[in-house]
C-alpha positions as CSV (number, residue, x, y, z in Angstrom):
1,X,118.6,91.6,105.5
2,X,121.0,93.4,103.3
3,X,123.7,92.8,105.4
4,X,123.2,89.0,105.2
5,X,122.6,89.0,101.6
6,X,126.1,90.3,101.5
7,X,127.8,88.5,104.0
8,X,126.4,85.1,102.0
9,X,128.0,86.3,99.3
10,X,131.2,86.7,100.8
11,X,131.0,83.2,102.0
12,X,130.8,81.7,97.9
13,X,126.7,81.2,98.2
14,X,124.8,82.3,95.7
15,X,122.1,84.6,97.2
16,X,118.2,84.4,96.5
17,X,116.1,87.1,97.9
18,X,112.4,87.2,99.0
19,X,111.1,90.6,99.9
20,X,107.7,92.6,99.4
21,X,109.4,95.9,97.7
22,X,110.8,94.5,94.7
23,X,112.8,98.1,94.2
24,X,114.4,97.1,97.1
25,X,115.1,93.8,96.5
26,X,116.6,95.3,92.8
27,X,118.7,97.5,94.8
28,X,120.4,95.1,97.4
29,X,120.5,92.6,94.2
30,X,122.9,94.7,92.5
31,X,125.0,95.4,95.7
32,X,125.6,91.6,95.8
33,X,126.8,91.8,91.9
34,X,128.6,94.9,92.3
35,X,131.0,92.8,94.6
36,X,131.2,89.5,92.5
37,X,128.5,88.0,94.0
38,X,125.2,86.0,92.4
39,X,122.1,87.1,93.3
40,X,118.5,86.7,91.9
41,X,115.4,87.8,93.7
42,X,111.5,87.8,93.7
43,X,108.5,89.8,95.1
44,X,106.3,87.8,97.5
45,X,104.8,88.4,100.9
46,X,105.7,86.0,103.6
47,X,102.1,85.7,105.1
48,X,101.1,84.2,101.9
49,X,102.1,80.7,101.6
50,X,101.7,80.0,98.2
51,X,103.2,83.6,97.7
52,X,106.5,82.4,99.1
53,X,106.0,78.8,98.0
54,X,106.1,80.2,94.8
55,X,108.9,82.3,94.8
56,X,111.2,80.1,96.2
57,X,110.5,77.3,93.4
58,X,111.1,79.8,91.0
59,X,114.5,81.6,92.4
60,X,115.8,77.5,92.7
61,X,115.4,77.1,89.0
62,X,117.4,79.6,88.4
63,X,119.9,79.6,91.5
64,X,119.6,75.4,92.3
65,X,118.3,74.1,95.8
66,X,118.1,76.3,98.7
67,X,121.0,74.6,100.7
68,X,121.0,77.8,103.5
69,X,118.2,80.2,104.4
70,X,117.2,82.9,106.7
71,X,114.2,83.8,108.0
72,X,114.4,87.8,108.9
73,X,111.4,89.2,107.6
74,X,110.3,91.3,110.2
75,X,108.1,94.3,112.5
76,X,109.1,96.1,115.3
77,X,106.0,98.5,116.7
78,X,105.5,99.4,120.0
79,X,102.4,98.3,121.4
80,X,100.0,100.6,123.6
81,X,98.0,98.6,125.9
82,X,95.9,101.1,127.1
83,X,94.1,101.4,123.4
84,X,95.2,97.9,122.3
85,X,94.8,97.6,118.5
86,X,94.2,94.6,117.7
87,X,95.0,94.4,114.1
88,X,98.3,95.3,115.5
89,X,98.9,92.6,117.3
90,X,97.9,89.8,114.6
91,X,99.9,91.6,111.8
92,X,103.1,91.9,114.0
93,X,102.4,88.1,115.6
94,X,101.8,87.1,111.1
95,X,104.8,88.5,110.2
96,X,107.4,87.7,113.1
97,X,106.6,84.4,113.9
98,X,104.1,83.3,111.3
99,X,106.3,84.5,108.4
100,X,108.8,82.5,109.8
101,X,107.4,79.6,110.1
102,X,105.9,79.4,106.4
103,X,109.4,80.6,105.3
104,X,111.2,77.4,106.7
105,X,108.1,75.2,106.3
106,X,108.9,75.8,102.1
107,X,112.2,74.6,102.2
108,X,112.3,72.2,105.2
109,X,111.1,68.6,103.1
110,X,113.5,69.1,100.6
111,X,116.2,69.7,102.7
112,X,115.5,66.4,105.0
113,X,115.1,64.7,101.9
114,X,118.8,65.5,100.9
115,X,120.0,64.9,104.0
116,X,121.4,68.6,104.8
117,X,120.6,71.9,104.8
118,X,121.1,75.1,107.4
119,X,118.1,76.9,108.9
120,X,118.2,80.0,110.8
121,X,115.9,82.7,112.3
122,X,116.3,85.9,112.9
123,X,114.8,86.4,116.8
124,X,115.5,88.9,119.4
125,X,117.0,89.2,122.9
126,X,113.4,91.4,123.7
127,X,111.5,87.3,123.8
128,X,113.7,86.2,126.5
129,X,112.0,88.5,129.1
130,X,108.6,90.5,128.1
131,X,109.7,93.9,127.8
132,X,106.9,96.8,128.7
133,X,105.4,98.6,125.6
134,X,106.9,96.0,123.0
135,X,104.4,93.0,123.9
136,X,103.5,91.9,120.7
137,X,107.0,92.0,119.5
138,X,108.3,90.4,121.9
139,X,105.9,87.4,122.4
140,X,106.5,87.1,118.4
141,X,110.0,86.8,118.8
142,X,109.3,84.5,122.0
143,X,107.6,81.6,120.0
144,X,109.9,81.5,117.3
145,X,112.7,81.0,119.6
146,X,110.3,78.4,121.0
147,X,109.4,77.1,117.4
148,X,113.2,77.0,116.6
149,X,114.4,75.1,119.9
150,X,111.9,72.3,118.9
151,X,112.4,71.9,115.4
152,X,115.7,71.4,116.2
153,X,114.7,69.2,118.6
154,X,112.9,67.1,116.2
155,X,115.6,67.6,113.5
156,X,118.6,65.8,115.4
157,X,120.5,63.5,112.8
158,X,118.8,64.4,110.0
159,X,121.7,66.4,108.7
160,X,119.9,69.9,108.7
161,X,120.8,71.9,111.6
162,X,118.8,74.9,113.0
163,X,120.1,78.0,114.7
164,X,118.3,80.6,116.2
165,X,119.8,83.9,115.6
166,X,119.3,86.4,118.9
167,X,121.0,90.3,118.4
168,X,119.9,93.0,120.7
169,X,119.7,96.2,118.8
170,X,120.9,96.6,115.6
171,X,121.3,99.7,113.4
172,X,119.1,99.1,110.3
173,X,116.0,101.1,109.3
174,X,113.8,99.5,111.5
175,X,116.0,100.9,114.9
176,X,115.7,104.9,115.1
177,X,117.4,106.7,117.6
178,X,116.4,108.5,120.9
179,X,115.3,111.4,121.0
180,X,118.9,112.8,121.7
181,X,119.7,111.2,118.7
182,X,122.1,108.6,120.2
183,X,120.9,104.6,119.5
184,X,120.6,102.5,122.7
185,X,123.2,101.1,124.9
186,X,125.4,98.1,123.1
187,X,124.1,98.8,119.4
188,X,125.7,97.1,116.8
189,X,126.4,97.5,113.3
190,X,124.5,95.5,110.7
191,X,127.7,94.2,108.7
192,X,129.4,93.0,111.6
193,X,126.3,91.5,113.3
194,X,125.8,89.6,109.9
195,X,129.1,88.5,109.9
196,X,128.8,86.7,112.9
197,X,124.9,85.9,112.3
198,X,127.0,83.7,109.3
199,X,129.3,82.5,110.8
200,X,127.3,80.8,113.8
201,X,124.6,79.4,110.8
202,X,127.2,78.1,108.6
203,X,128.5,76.3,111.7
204,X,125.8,74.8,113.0
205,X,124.9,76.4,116.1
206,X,122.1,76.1,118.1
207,X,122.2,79.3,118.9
208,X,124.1,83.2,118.4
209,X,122.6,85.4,121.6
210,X,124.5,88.6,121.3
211,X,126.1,91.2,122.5
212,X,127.3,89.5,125.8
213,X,126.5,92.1,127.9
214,X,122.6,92.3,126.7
215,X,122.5,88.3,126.5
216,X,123.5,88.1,130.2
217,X,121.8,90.5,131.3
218,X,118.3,88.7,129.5
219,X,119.4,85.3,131.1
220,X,119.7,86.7,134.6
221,X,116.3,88.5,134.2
222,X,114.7,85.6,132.8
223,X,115.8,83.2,135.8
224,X,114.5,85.9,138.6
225,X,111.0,85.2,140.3
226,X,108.0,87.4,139.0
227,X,108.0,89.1,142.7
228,X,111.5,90.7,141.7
229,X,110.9,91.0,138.5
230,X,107.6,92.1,138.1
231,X,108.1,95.9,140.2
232,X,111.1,97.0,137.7
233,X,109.1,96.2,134.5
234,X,106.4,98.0,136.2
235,X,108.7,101.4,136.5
236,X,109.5,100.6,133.1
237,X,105.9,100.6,131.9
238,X,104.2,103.9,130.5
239,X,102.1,105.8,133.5
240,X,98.4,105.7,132.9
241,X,97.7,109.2,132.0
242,X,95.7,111.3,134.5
243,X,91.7,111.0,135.0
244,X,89.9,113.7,133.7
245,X,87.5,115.8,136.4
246,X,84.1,115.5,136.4
C-alpha cells in the first residue's frame, strides 16, 4: 500500500489514504510529502461501509473527486482445515473480497456519472488455482478476480475502466520468509511491483498477472483436469497427524 501511495505520487496524483492504523497512515502520509507529493489520509475500517463511505467524502473535500483508487486492503493466514476456525474464514473472506467490494462500491456512481475513472484491485496469483493450506485466501482473492472480470464486463463504454491487479509474492510485512530465511521463488520488490501495478491501472488494463513465470505456471495449472491436478495438491497438503493408541 505504501508502495502505491508512492508510486501515485510520482505519477502527479494527489494521494488519499484509507487505513485502520492511523499512525501508519501518518507515517506513509509524510513519506509522500517528504518527496513533493500531496497526501491526506483518514482512519476507517473497510468492513464498515459507512466507515469508508465516510472517509472517502471527507478526504474528497479536501483532495477533489476520487478519479483513481485501489483496493489493497488485505489478509493473508493460513488456513488449517483439520481444526477449521471459522471466524477465520469470514474475517479473511470480509476483508479480501468484501472490503473490496464496499471500497469500489463508494466511488463507483460518481465516477460513471462523470464519465471516467480507473478502478483497480489488488488480487493474487494463489485464486487462479486453490492452493493447499491457504483456502480462505485464496477463494477471497478468487471472487474478486471474479467480481472484477464482471464489473468490467458491465462497465464497457462508460469511460471507467477496471483492472485487476494479480502479483505473486511480494516483500511487504505481510510475506515473511522461510524458515531458512530466504523468501519464495520469483519474489518481488514492493516499489517495482507498484510501479508496474501503476502503470497497467493508469492504462487501462484489464488485467497485470505477474511475474511471468508464476502467471504461466497458474494458467497451465488452472487448464489441467482435476485427475492431474488433484494428486500434486494432495502432496502439497499438510499430513494428518498420527492417531493416537488406544
Amino acid at each position: 500500500g505504501a508502495a502505491l501511495a508512492l508510486e501515485l505520487a510520482l505519477e502527479g496524483y494527489d494521494v488519499g489514504l484509507i487505513a485502520r492504523r492511523t499512525d501508519r497512515l501518518a507515517e506513509v502520509a509524510e513519506r509522500v510529502r517528504a518527496r513533493g507529493g500531496v497526501a491526506a489520509y483518514r482512519a476507517a475500517d473497510v468492513n464498515d461501509a459507512a466507515q469508508l463511505k465516510a472517509a472517502i467524502a471527507a478526504l474528497e473535500e479536501v483532495l477533489g473527486p476520487v478519479e483513481v483508487i485501489i483496493a489493497n486492503a488485505g489478509i493473508g493466514e493460513n488456513t488449517d482445515a483439520a481444526n477449521l476456525d471459522l471466524a477465520h474464514v469470514r474475517r479473511v473472506l470480509r476483508t479480501n473480497l468484501e472490503g473490496v467490494v464496499l471500497a469500489i462500491g463508494a466511488v463507483l456512481p460518481a465516477m460513471t456519472q462523470r464519465g471516467h475513472g480507473r478502478i483497480g484491485a489488488v488480487t493474487s496469483i494463489a485464486g487462479m488455482r486453490p492452493i493447499p493450506m491457504i483456502a480462505a485466501y485464496g477463494a477471497s482473492k478468487a471472487g474478486a478476480s471474479a467480481f472484477l472480470e464482471a464489473l468490467r464486463a458491465d462497465l464497457r463504454g462508460s469511460g471507467v475502466t477496471v483492472t485487476d491487479l494479480c502479483p505473486g509474492y511480494v516483500k511487504t510485512d505481510m510475506l515473511k520468509p522461510q524458515e531458512s530465511g530466504a523468501y519464495p521463488p520469483f519474489t518481488m520488490d514492493a516499489g517495482d511491483t507498484a510501479r508496474r501495478m501503476v502503470r497497467a491501472l493508469l492504462a487501462g488494463r484489464d488485467s497485470l498477472v505477474f511475474p511471468w513465470p508464476l502467471a504461466w505456471m497458474s494458467r497451465f495449472a488452472a487448464m489441467l483436469p482435476d485427475a492431474l491436478i488433484g494428486p500434486l495438491l494432495r502432496r502439497l497438503a499438510p499430513k494428518p497427524p498420527p492417531a493416537l493408541p488406544g
